[in-house]
TITOR-519151 format. One line per field, with one value per residue (C-alpha): x negated, y negated, z negated; residue in three letters. Coordinates in steps of 0.001 Angstrom, whole numbers. Each point is the difference from the previous one (the first is absolute). Example, Ala and Ser with C-alpha at 12.3 -4.5 7.8 and 13.67 -1.06 7.14 Angstrom:
BEGIN
u -12300 / -1370
v 4500 / -3440
w -7800 / 660
aa ALA / SER
This chain:
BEGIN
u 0 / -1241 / 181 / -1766 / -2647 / 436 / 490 / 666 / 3303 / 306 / 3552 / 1337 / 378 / -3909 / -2372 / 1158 / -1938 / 2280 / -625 / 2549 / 1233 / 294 / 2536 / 3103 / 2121 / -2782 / 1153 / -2504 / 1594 / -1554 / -1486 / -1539 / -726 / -2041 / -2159 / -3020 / -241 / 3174 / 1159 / -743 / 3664 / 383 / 2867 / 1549 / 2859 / 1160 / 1522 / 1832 / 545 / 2732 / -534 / 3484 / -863 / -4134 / -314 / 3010 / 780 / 3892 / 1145 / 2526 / -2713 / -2942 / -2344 / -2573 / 279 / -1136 / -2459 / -1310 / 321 / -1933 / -2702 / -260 / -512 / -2821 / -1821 / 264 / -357 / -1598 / 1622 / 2114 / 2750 / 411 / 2168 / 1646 / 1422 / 3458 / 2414 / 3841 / -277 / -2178 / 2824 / -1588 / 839 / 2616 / 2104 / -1001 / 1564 / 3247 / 880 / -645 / 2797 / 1867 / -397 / 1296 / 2732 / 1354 / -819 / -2003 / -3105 / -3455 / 755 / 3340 / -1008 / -2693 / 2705 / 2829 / -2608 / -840 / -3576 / -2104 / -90 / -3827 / -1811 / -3347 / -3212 / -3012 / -2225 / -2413 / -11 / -2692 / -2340 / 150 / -1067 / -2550 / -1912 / -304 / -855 / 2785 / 1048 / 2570 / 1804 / 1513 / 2579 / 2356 / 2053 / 3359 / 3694 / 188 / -765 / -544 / -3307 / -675 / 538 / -2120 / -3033 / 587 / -212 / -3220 / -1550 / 341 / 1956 / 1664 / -713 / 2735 / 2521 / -397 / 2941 / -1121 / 2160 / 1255 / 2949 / 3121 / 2837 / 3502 / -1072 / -3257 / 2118 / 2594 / -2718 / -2009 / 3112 / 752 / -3277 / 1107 / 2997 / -775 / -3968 / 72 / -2695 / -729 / 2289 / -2144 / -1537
v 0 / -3281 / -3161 / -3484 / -1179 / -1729 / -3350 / -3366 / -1645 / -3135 / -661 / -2429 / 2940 / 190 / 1624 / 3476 / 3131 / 1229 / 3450 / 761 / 3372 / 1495 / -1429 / 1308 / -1590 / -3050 / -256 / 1226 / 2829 / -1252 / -3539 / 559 / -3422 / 774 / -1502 / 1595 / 686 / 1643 / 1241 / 4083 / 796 / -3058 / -1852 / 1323 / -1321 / 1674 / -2942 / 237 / -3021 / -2742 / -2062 / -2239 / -341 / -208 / -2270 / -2204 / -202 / 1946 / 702 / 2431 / 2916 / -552 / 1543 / -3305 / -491 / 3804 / -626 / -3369 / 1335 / 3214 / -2792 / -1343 / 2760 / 1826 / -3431 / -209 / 3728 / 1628 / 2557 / 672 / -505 / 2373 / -1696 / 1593 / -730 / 1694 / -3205 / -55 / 3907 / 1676 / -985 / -3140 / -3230 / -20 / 2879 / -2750 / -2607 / 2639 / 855 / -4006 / -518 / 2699 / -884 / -3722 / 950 / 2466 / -1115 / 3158 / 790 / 1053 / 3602 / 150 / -2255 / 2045 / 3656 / -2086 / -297 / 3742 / -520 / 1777 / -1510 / 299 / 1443 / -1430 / 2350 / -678 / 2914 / -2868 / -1255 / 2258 / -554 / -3891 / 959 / 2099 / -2355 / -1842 / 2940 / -1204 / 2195 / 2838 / -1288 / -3418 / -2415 / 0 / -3080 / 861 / 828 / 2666 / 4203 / 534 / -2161 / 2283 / 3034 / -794 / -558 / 2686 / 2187 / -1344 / 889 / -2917 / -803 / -3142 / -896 / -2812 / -1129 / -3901 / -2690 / -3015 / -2572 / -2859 / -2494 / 1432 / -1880 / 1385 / 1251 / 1752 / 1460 / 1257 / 1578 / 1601 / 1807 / 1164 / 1218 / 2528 / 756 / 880 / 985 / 1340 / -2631 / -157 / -3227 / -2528 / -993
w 0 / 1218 / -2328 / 106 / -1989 / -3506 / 835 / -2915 / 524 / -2133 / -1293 / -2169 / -2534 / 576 / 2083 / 969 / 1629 / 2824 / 2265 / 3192 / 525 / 3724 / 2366 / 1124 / 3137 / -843 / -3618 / -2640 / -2450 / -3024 / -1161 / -3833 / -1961 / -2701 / -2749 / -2334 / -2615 / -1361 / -2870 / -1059 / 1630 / 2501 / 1167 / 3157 / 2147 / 3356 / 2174 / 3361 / 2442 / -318 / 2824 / -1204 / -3616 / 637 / 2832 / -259 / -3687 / 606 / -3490 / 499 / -1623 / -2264 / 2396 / -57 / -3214 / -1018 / 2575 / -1784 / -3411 / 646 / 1716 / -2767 / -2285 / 1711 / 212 / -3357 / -901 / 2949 / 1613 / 3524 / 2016 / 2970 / 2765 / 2054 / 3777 / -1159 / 1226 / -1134 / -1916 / 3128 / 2348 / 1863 / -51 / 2697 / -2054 / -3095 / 1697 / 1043 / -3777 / -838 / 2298 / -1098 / -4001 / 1184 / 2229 / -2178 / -3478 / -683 / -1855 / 1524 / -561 / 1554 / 2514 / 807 / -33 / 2445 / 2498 / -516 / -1249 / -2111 / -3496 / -557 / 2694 / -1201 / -514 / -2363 / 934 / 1191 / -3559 / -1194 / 3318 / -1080 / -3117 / 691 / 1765 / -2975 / -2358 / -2123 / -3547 / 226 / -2716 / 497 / -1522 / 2901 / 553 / 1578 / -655 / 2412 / -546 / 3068 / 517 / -3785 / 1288 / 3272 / -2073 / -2239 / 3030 / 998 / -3197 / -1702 / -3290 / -1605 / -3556 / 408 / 1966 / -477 / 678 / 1848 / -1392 / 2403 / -92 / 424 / 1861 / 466 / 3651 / -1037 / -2582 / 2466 / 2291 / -3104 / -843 / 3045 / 376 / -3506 / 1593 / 3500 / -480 / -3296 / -994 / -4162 / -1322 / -853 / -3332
aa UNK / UNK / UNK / UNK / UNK / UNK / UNK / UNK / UNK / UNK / UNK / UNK / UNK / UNK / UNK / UNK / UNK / UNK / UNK / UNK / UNK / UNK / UNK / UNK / UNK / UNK / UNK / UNK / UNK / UNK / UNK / UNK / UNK / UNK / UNK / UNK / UNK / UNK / UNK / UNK / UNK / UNK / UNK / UNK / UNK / UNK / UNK / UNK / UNK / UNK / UNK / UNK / UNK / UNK / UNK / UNK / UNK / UNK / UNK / UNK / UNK / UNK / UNK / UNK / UNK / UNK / UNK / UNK / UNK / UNK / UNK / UNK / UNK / UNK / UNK / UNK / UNK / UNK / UNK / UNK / UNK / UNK / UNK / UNK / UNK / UNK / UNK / UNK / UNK / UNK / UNK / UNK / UNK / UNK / UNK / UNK / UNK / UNK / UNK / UNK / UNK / UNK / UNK / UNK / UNK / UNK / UNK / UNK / UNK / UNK / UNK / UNK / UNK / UNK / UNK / UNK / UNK / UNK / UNK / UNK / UNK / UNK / UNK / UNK / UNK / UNK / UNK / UNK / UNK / UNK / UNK / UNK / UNK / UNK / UNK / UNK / UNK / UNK / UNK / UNK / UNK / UNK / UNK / UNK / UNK / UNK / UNK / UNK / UNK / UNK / UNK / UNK / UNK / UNK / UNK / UNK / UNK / UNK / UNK / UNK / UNK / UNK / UNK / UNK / UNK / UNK / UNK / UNK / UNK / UNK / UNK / UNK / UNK / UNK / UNK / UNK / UNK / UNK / UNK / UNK / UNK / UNK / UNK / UNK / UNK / UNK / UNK / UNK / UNK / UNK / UNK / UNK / UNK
């Protein structure tokens, strides 16, 4: 498997290290952000893409604000964020932009938005997880910060084990709130903190 070399990315969270995974249909699989030292078990979050929320500041999900928070932490901390080129679920950003409608139009939530179009609910895989990490010789046993078992049981798979599952706490508005529990419902995500 073909990555690039370490390169430093400064940030305004502070200067990062930064290695790209192998492309796929010109998208990389994997970009890990990282920072050493870390702690004995470090701090771990597995991010996918959200173009909306990321790039132009939507806040109909708390995707940048998970993103900034765990920034923050592993400049802080050390530790890594895999991100991954998984765009609205693994469906794309076109079949994003679909259930969007479809949640508007019909007054639905992600997850049934997402089941009226006939989609799969979470089609995302995190195999690549552990080749990210790898290239960084990161610990086996991490502090994992997510709400969902799936990106859990992925890593368990690979070998590795979470110590804790850590809440990354960011402002809640009645929207975020709506989507976060939708996200229990549909996804079977942990409830929040």
């Amino acid at each position: 498997m073909k990555f690039s070399p370490e390169i430093k990315l400064p940030t305004k969270f502070g200067d990062l290290k930064v290695i790209v995974g192998p492309e796929k249909d010109g998208f990389p699989l994997w970009v890990v952000f990282y920072r050493r030292p870390w702690e004995e078990i470090p701090f771990l979050r597995i991010h996918s893409s959200c173009l909306f929320s990321e790039s132009f500041f939507s806040t109909d999900c708390d995707c940048s604000m998970q993103l900034e928070r765990a920034l923050s932490l592993v400049n802080a901390n050390g530790g890594a964020i895999v991100y991954l080129y998984q765009e609205g679920r693994g469906q794309g950003l076109f079949r994003k932009a679909l259930a969007i409608h479809e949640e508007q139009s019909r007054g639905v939530d992600t997850a049934e938005a997402f089941q009226r179009l006939g989609y799969d609910l979470d089609p995302r895989d995190y195999s690549g997880v552990a080749d990210a990490l790898k290239c960084i010789d990161f610990p086996s046993v991490v502090n994992l910060a997510t709400s969902n078992p799936r990106k859990i049981a992925s890593l368990e798979a690979a070998g590795y084990r979470v110590a804790t599952r850590v809440h990354l706490r960011v402002d809640l508005t009645p929207i975020i709130e709506q989507y976060l529990g939708s996200k229990v419902r549909g996804l079977g995500h942990y409830e929040q903190d």
